[in-house]
C-alpha positions in Angstrom: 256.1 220.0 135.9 253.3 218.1 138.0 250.7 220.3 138.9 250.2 221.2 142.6 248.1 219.2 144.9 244.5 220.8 145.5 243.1 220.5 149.1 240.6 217.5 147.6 244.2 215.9 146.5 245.3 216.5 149.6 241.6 215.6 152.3 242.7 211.3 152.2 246.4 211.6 153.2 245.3 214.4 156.0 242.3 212.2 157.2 245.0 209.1 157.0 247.5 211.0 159.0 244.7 212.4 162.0 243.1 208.9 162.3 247.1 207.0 163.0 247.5 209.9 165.3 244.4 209.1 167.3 245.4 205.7 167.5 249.2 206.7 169.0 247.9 209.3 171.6 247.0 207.8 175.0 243.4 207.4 175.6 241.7 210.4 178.0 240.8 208.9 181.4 237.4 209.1 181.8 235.5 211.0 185.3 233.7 209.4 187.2 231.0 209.6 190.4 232.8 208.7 193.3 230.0 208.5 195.2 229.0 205.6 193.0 230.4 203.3 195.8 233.0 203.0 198.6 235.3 200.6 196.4 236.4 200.7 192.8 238.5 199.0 190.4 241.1 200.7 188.2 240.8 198.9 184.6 242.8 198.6 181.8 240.8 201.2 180.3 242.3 203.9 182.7 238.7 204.5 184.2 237.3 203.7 187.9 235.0 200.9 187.9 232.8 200.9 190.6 232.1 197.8 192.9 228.9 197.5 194.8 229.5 194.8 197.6 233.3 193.8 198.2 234.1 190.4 198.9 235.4 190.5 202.1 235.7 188.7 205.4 234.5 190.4 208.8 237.9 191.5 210.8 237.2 189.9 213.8 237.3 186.0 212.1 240.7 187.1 211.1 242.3 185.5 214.0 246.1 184.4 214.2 247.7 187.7 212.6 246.5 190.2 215.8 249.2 192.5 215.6 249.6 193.1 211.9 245.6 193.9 212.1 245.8 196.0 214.9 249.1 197.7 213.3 247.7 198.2 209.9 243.7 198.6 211.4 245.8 201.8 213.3 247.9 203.1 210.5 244.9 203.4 208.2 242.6 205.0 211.1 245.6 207.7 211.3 245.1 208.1 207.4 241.2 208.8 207.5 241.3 211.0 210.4 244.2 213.4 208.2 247.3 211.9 210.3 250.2 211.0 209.4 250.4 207.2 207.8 253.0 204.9 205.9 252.2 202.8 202.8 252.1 199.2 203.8 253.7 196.4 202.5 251.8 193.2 203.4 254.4 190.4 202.8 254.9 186.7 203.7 252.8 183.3 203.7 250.4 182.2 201.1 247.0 182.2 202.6 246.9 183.9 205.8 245.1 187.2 205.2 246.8 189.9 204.3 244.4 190.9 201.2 241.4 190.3 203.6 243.1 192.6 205.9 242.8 194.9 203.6 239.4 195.1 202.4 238.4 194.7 206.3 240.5 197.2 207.9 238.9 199.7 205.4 235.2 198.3 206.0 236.3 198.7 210.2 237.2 202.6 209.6 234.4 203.2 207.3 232.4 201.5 210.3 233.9 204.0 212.5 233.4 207.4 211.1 231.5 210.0 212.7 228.0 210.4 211.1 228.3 212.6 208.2 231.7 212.5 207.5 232.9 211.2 204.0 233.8 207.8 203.3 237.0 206.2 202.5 237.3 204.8 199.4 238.8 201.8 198.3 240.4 201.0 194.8 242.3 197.8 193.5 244.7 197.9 190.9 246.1 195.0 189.1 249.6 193.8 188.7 249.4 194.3 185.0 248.2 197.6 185.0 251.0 199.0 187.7 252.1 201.0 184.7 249.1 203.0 184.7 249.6 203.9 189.0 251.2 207.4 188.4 248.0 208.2 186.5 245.9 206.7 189.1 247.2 208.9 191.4 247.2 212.1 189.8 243.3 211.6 189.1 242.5 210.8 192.8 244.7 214.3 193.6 242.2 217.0 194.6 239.2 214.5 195.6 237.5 215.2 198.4 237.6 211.8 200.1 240.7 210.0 201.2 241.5 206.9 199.0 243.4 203.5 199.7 244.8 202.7 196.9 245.3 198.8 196.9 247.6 196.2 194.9 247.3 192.5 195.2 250.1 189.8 194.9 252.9 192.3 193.7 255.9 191.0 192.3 258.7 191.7 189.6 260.3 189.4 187.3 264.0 189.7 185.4 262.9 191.8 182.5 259.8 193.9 184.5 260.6 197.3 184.3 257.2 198.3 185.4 258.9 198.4 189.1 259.8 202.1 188.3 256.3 203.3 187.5 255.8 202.6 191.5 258.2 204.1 193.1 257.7 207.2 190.6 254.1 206.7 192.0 255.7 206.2 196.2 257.6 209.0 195.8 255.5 211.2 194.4 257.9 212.9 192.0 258.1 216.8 191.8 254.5 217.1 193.2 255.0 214.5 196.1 252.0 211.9 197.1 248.7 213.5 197.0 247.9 213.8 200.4 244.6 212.4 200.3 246.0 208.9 199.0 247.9 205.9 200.7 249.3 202.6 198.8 249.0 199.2 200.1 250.0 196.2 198.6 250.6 192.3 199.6 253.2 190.0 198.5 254.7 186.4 198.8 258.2 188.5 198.5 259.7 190.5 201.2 261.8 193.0 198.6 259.1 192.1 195.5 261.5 190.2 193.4 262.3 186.7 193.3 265.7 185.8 195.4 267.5 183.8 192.3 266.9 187.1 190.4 268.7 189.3 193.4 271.3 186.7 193.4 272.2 186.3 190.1 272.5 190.0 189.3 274.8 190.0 191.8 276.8 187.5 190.5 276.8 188.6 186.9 277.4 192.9 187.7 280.4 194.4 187.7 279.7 196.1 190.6 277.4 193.3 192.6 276.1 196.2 195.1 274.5 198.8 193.1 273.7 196.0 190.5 270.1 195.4 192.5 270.1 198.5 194.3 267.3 199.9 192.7 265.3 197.0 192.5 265.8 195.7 196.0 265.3 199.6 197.3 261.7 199.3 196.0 260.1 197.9 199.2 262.3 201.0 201.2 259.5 202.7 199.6 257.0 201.3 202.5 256.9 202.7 205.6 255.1 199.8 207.2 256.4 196.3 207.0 254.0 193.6 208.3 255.0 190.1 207.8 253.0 187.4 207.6 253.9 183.5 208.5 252.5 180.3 208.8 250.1 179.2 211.3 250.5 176.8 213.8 247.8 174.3 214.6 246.2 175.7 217.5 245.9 178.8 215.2 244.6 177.1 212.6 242.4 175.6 214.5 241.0 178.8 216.1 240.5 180.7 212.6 238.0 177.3 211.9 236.1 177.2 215.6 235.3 181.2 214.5 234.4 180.7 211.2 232.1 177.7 212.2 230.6 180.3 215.1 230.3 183.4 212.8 228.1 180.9 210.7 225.8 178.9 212.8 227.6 175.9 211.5 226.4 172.7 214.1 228.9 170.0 214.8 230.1 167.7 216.9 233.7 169.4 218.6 235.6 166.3 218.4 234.5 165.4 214.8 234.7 169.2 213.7 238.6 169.4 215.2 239.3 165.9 213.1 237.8 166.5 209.9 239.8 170.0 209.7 242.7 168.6 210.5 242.7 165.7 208.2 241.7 168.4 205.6 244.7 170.6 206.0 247.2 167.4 206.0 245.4 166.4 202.7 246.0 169.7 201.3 249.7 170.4 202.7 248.9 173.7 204.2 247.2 175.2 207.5 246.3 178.6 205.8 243.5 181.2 207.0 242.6 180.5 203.2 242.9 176.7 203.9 239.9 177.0 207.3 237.4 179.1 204.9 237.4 176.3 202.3 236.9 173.5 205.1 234.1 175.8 206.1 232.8 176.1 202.7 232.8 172.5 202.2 231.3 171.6 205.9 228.3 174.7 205.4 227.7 172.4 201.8 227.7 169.1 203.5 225.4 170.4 206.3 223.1 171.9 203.9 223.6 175.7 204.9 224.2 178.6 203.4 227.2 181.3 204.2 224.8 184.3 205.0 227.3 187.6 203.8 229.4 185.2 201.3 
């Protein structure tokens, strides 16, 4: 008969089996000062990241999308002040603002609070770490300041299953929302999923209806809808007569109106996004700099 193991025998496999078990457990998310700053970043390591100066664009050069800014600019006053307030879905056109409505509607409410009174804080999480929301949320549950919570270009593919960590995160669960948080995210996609995808889970389900039900039910999840569309000329050609303003930017009107239009036709698009790069490339040609940029 083999003798018994002694505890010595026994030390390597129990060190073996503690270390793979480290390795399998989720890792702890880490405190941190949330008075480091006004706007963080959620990483992949589960931790708040803080961000000393956002980049972001004043609210009043956000011309052309007036009453989604003064809809969402309301919404999220609402939230800061205690009120009532829907999540927001930010949805439509490439280019025109909606992520720079954003980051300015929160720099506009910040700019507005009483003296004394906390901040709101801003955090961004990324598309590839929407898995990790639910968590987000249950460390922001309890803070004392009120927290936007903010995704960028959200979408789902075919096999994403991801889609169900947000509306676990929407809905709150058993505990419900922490009140002290609100979600806001943009997208080229109305319902967050691509419309061959929709359509050919209909065609291929036995039951075409409930087939994308769940999927398509995701954006139900946002109170606020604000859609966002291409601009027309005139619009585009406000955003760039501000923008050249808001900078001290010095040229002729005629030649300033030609040159940005010849540089949206060469680029396809009249885009909010589309008059900042003209006015990047006109501030380099005229030698100036972009003070706040």
């Amino acid at each position: 008969m083999a003798a018994a193991p002694t505890p010595a025998d026994l030390l390597p496999l129990l060190e073996r089996i503690a270390t793979a078990l480290e390795r399998a457990a989720p890792p702890s998310v880490s405190k941190v000062d949330t008075s480091a700053a006004d706007a963080f970043l959620w990483g992949p390591e589960r931790r708040l990241i803080p961000v000393p100066k956002v980049n972001r664009v004043e609210i009043g050069l956000l011309t052309g999308i007036d009453r989604a800014r003064d809809t969402l600019v309301e919404n999220t006053e609402r939230f800061a002040k205690g009120l009532p307030a829907n999540n927001a879905l930010l949805w439509g056109a490439r280019g025109m603002g909606k992520s720079s409505l954003v980051k300015a509607a929160h720099a506009e409410i910040n700019g507005r609070r009483a003296e004394g009174a906390r901040p709101m804080k801003l955090v961004e999480i990324h598309r590839e770490d929407i898995e990790a929301l639910p968590e987000l949320m249950s460390l922001l549950r309890g803070d004392p300041h009120r927290w936007l919570v903010f995704c960028d270009d959200l979408s789902f593919d075919a096999d994403d299953t991801s889609y169900k960590s947000l509306k676990t995160a929407l809905d709150g669960g058993i505990e419900g929302r922490p009140e002290n948080v609100l979600f806001y995210a943009t997208s080229n996609r109305r319902h967050l999923l691509a419309r061959e995808m929709v359509e050919n889970e209909r065609s291929t389900a036995i039951n075409p209806g409930e087939a994308v039900e769940e999927k398509v039910s995701l954006s139900d999840r946002f109170g606020l809808w604000l859609g966002f569309h291409k601009c027309s000329q005139d619009e585009y050609l406000a955003m760039i007569s501000a923008y050249a303003e808001r900078y001290g930017l010095t040229a002729e009107p005629g030649r300033l109106r030609a040159e940005a239009l010849e540089w949206a036709t060469t680029r396809g698009s009249r885009s909010g996004r589309t008059a900042f790069q003209f006015i990047q490339d006109l501030a380099g040609r005229l030698g100036q700099r972009l003070e706040g940029v």
